[in-house]
C-alpha positions as CSV (number, residue, x, y, z in Angstrom):
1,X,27.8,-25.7,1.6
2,X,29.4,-28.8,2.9
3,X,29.3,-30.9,5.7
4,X,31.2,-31.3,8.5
5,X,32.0,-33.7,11.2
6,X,32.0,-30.8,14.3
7,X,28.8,-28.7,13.9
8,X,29.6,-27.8,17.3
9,X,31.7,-24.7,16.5
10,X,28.9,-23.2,14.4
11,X,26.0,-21.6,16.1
12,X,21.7,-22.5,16.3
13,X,19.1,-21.8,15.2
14,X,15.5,-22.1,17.4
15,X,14.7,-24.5,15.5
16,X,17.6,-26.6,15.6
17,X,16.6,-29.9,16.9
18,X,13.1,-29.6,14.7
19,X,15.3,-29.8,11.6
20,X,17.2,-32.8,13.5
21,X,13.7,-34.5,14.6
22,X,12.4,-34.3,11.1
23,X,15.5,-36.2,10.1
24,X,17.6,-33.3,8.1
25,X,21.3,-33.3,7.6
26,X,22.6,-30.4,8.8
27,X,25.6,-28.4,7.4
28,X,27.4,-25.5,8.6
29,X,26.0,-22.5,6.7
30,X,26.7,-18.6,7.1
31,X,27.6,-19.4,10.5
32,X,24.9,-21.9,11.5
33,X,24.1,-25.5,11.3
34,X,21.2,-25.7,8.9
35,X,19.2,-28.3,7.4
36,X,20.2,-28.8,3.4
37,X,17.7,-31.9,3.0
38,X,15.7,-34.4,4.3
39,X,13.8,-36.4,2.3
40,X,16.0,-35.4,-0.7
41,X,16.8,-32.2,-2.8
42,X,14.9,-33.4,-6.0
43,X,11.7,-34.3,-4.6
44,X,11.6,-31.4,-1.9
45,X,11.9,-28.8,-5.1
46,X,9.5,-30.1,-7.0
47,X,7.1,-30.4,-4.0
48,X,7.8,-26.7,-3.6
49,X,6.5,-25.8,-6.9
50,X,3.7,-27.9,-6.7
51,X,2.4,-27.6,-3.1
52,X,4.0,-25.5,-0.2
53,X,7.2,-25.8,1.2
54,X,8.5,-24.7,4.7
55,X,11.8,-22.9,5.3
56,X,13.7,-21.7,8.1
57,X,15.6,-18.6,7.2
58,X,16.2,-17.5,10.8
59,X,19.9,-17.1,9.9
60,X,19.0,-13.9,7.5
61,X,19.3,-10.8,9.2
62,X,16.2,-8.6,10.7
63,X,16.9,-5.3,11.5
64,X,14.6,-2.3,12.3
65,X,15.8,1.2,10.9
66,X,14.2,3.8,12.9
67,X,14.1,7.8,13.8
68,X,13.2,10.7,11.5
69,X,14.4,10.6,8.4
70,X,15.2,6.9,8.4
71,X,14.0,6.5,5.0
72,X,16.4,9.6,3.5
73,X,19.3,8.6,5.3
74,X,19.1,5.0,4.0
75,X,18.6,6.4,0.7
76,X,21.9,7.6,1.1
77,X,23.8,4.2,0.5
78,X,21.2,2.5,-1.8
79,X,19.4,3.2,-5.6
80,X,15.9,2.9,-4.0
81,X,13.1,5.2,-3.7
82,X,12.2,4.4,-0.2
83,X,11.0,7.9,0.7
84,X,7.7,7.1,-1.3
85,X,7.6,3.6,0.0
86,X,4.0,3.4,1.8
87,X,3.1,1.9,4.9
88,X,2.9,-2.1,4.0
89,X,5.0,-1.7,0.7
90,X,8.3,-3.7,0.4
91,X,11.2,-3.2,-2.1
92,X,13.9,-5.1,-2.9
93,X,17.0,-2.9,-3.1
94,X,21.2,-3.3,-2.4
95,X,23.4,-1.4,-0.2
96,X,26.0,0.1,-2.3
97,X,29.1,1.8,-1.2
98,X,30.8,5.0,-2.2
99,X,31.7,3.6,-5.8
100,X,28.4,2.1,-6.6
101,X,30.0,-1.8,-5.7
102,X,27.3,-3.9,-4.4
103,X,27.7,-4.5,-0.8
104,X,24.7,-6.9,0.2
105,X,21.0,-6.9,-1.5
106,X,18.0,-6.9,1.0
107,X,14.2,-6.2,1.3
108,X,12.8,-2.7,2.6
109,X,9.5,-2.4,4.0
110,X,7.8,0.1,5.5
111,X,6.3,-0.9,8.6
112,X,4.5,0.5,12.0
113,X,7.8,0.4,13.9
114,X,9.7,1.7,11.1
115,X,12.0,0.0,8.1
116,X,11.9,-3.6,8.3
117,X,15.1,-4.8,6.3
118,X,16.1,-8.2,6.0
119,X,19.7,-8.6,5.1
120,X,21.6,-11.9,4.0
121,X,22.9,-14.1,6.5
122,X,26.3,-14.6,5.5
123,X,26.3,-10.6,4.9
124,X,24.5,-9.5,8.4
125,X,27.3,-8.6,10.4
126,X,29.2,-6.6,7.7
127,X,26.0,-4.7,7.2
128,X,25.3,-3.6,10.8
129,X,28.8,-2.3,10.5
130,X,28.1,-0.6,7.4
131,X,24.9,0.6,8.4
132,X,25.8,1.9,11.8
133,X,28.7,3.9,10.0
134,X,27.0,5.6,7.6
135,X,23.8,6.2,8.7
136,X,23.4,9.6,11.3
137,X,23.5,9.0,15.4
138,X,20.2,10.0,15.8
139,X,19.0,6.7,14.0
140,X,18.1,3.8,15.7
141,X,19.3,0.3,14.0
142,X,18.1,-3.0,16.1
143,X,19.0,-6.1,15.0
144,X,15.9,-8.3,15.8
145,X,18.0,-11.2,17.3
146,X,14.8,-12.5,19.0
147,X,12.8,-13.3,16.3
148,X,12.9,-16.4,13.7
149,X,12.0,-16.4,10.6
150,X,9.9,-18.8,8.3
151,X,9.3,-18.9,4.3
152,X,6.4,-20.3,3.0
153,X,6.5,-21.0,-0.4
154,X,4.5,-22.6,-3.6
155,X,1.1,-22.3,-5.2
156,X,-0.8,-23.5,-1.9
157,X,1.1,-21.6,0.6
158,X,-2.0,-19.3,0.8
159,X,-4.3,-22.0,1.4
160,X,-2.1,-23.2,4.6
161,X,-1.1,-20.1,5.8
162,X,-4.5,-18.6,6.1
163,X,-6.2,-22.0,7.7
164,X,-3.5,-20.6,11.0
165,X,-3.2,-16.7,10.3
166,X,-6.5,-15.8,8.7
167,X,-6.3,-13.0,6.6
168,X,-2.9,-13.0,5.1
169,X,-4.7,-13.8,1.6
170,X,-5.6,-10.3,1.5
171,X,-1.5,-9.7,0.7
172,X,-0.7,-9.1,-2.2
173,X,3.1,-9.5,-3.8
174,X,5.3,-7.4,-1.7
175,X,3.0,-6.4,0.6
176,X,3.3,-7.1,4.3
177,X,1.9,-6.4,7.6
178,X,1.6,-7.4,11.4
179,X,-1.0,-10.1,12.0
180,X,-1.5,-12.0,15.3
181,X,-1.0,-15.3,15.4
182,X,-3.7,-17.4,17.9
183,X,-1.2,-20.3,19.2
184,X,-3.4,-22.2,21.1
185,X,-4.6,-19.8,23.4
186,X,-1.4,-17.6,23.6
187,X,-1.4,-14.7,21.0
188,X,1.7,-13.8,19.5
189,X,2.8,-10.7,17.5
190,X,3.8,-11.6,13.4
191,X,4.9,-9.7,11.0
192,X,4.3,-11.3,7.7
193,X,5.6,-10.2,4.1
194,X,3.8,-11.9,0.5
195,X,7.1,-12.4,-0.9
196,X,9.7,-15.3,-1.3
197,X,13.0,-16.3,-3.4
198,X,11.6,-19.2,-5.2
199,X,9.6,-17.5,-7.9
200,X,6.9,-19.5,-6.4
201,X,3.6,-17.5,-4.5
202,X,4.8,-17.5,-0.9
203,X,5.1,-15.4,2.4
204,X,7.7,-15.0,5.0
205,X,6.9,-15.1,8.5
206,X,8.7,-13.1,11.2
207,X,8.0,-14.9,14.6
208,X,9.7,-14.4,18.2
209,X,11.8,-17.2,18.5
210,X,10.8,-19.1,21.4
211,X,8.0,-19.4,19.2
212,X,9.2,-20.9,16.1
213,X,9.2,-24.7,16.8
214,X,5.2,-24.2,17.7
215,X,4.5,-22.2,14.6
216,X,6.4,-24.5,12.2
217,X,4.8,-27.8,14.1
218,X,1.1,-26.2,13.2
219,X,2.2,-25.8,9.5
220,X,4.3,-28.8,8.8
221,X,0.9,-30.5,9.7
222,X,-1.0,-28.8,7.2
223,X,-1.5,-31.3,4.6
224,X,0.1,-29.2,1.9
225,X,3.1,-28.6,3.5
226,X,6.4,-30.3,4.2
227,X,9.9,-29.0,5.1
228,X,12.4,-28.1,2.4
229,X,16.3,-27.4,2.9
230,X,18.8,-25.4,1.9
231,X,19.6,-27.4,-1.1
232,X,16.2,-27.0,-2.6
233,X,16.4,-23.5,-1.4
234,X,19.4,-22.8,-3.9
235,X,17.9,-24.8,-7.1
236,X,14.5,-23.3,-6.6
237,X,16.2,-19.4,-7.2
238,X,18.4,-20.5,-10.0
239,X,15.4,-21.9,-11.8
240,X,13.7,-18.5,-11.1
241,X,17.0,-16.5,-11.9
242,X,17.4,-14.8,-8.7
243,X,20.6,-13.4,-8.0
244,X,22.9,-15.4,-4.7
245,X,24.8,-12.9,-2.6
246,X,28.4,-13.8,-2.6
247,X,27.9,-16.2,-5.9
248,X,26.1,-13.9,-8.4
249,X,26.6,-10.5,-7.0
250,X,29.4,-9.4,-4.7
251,X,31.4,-6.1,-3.9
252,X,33.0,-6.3,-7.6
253,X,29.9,-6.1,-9.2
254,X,27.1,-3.2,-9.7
255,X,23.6,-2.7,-10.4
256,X,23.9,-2.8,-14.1
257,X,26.7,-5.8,-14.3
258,X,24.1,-7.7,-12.2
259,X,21.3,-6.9,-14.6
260,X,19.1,-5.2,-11.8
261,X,18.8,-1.9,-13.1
262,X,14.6,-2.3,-12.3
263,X,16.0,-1.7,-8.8
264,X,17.9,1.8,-9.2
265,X,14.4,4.2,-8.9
266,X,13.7,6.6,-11.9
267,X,13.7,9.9,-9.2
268,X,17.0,8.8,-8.0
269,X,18.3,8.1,-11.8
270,X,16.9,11.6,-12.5
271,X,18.7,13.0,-9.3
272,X,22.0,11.0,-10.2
273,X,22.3,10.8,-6.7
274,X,22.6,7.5,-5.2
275,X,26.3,6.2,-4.6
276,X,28.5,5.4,-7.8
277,X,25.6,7.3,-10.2
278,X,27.9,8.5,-12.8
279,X,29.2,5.2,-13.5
280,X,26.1,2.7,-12.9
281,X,24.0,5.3,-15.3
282,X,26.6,5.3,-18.2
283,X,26.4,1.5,-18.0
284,X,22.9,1.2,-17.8
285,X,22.7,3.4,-20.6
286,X,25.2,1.9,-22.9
287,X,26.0,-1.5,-21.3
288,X,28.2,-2.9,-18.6
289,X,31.3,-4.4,-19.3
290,X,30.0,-7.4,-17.8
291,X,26.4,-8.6,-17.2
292,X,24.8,-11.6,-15.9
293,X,22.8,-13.5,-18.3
294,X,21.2,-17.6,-17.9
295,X,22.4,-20.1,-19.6
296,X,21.7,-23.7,-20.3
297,X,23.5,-27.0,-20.6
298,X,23.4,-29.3,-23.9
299,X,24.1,-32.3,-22.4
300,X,24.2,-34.0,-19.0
301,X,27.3,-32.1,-17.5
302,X,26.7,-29.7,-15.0
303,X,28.8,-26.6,-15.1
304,X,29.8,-25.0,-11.6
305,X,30.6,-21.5,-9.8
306,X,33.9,-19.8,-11.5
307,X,33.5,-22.1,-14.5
308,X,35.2,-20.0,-17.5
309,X,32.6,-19.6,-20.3
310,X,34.8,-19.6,-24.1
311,X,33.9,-18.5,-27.4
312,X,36.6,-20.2,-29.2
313,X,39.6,-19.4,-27.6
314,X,38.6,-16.5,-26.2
315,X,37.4,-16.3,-22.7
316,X,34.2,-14.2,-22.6
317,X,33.2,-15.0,-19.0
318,X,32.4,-17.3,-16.1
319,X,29.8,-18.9,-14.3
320,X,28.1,-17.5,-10.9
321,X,25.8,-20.4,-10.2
322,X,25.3,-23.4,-11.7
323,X,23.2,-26.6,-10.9
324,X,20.5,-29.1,-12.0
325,X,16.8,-27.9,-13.2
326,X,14.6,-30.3,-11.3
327,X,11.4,-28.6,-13.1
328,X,13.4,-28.9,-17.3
329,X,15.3,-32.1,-16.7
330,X,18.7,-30.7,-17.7
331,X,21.9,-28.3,-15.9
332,X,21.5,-24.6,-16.3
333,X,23.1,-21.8,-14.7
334,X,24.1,-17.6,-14.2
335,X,27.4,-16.5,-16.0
336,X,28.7,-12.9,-15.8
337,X,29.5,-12.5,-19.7
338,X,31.4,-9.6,-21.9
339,X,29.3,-6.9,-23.4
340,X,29.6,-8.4,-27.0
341,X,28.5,-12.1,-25.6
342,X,25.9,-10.8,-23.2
343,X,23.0,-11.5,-25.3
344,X,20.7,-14.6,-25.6
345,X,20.9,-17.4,-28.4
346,X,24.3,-17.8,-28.4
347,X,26.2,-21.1,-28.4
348,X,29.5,-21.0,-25.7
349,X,31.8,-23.5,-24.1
350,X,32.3,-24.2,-20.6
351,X,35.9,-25.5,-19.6
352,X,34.9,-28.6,-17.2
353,X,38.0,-30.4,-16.2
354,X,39.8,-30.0,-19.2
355,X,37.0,-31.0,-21.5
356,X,34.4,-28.5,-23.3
357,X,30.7,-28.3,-22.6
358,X,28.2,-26.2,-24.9
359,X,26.0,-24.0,-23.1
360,X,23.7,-21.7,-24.9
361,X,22.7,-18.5,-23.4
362,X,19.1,-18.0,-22.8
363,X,16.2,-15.6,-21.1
364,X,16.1,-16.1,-17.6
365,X,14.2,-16.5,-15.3
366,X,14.1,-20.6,-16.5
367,X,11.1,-21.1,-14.8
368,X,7.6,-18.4,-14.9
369,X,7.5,-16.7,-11.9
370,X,3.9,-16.6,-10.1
371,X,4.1,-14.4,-8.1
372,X,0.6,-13.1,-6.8
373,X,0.1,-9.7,-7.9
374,X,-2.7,-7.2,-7.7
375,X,-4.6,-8.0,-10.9
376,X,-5.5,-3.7,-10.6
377,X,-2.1,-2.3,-10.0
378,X,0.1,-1.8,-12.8
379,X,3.7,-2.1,-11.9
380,X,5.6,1.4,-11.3
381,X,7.8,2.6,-14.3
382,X,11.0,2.2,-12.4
383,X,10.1,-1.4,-11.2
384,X,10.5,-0.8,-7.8
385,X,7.4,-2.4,-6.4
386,X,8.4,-5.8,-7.7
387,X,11.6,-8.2,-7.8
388,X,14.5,-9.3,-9.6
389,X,13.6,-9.7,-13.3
390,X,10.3,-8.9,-13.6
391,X,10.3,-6.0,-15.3
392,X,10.3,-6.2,-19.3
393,X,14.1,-4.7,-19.6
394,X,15.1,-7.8,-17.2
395,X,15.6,-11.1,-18.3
């Protein structure tokens, strides 16, 4: 992400001049001019994790899979079990092509109209195309280009959310549904997911997009709640150890590499039949020859994207995503390492301009998730029901 002096070649969102009125500086991203701060990164991620943060996300990709048999056919080109995902369930999941290389990761939900994905932005474009040619003719893909949408995120997200859309605190994590939405006199249709990539409590908000400035106005004024950009956005989901399209996962790397094996269903393992099985189970079984692990910073020095990771002088891997920990004072960051140096506890070196940084690999995520989850349901054996690294086997 970096700024530019002629925003006027990338496109905008709805919301567009609300990010400008609330003082943001906007930068081009996947495509768009989006906000990446405005009061400051620091204090807008540690208001997230203590309060409620707003985020536009309108440049992500919403796209309705319908037509029988949507759910089998879209089986076809990811691990998921989406044929027993019930109505009101969401799943994260990839799409994956013929070799079991990771073309995008998204959210599948099951709703009234039919699969609800949500697709990265950068990504969105590639993966209609993808979709559209592997998926049967009798499908129906739309790509909701009318709608916005908002993420609410932190520990009182609930209590502002349902002061405007009472009843979304009967969600629980990934759960969603349609609510309707009062605005003043002038109902309006929203389709609203518990979910988030913070690690943080949180919902996101599907809502047509010449009603997006209204809806944000009437929770920017809730007094838990203040806007947060894209900067915050990124250090939030490294503290959490969430996985960046296009940083930590990309079309080189796999299920197992990208340590998200929760996501590849125990029917589909079983059935070995999800594209690139034969190789994605061996690895899973025995181990990758790469995998992404955390790692943190002894020192001051932070430690970048493509940053080569040494044991001696060996190189044993490189750095994904890498930043400051607003919430443990110090740099930490993702590395895809070698099999034998993909474990925790052990003491590396990162090659920073010519100079050598220690890092020490570590559990991730860095920061507890809280999500909030149904204190009842136990989480399925094959993880499914849940996100990145919250299964036992995932760090």
């Amino acid at each position: 992400m970096s700024d530019t002096n002629n925003l006027q070649e990338v496109l905008t969102l709805p919301l567009d001049g609300w990010h400008r009125a609330k003082g943001a500086r906007m930068v081009p991203f996947a495509g768009y001019a989006m906000p990446i701060q405005y009061e400051g990164i620091m204090a807008e991620h540690l208001w997230t994790r203590e309060s409620a943060g707003l985020f536009d996300v309108s440049h992500m990709g919403q796209l309705i899979l319908s037509g029988d048999g949507a759910d089998a056919a879209l089986e076809a080109v990811t691990p998921s079990d989406l044929i027993g995902l019930k109505q009101g369930k969401q799943r994260y999941s990839m799409l994956l092509n013929e070799d079991g290389w990771i073309e995008d990761d998204m959210m599948v939900a099951r709703a009234p109209m039919g699969l609800y994905l949500v697709v990265n932005g950068s990504e969105k474009a590639k993966d209609i195309a993808f979709l559209r040619a592997h998926l049967p003719d009798h499908l129906t893909l739309t790509h909701l280009e009318d709608r916005a949408l908002l993420a609410l995120q932190g520990p009182k997200a609930v209590d502002a959310l349902a002061r405007v859309v009472p009843g979304v605190d009967r969600l629980f994590f990934m759960e969603a549904d349609s609510f309707i939405w009062a605005n003043a006199g002038d109902p309006q249709p929203l389709w609203i997911s518990r979910s988030g990539y913070t690690g943080e409590d949180g919902f996101e908000i599907s809502v047509p997009a010449d009603h997006a400035v209204a809806l944000a106005d009437v929770l920017a004024a809730q007094p838990e709640v203040k806007p947060i950009g894209l900067g915050a956005r990124d250090s939030l989901r490294l503290e959490a150890g969430l996985p960046l399209y296009g940083h930590d996962l990309n079309d080189t790397t796999n299920p197992a590499m990208a340590d998200l094996g929760f996501a590849v269903a125990k029917r589909r393992r079983e059935a070995a039949d999800f594209p690139g099985a034969a190789s994605i189970l061996i690895e899973l079984n025995q181990g990758p020859p790469l995998t992404r692990l955390g790692f943190i910073v002894e020192g001051r020095q932070p430690v970048r994207e493509n940053v080569e990771l040494f044991d001696g002088d060996r190189s044993v891997g490189f750095v994904t995503s890498g930043g400051h920990s607003p919430c443990l004072g110090q740099p930490i960051g993702m590395a895809l390492l070698e099999e034998n140096w993909a474990k925790t506890g052990l003491t590396l070196e990162a090659e920073v301009r010519g100079k050598r940084v220690p890092v020490k690999t570590v559990p991730m995520p860095f920061v507890p998730h809280r999500y909030h989850r149904a204190i009842s349901r136990q989480a399925k054996p094959d993880g499914s029901d849940i996100a990145p690294h919250q299964t036992k086997g995932a760090k």
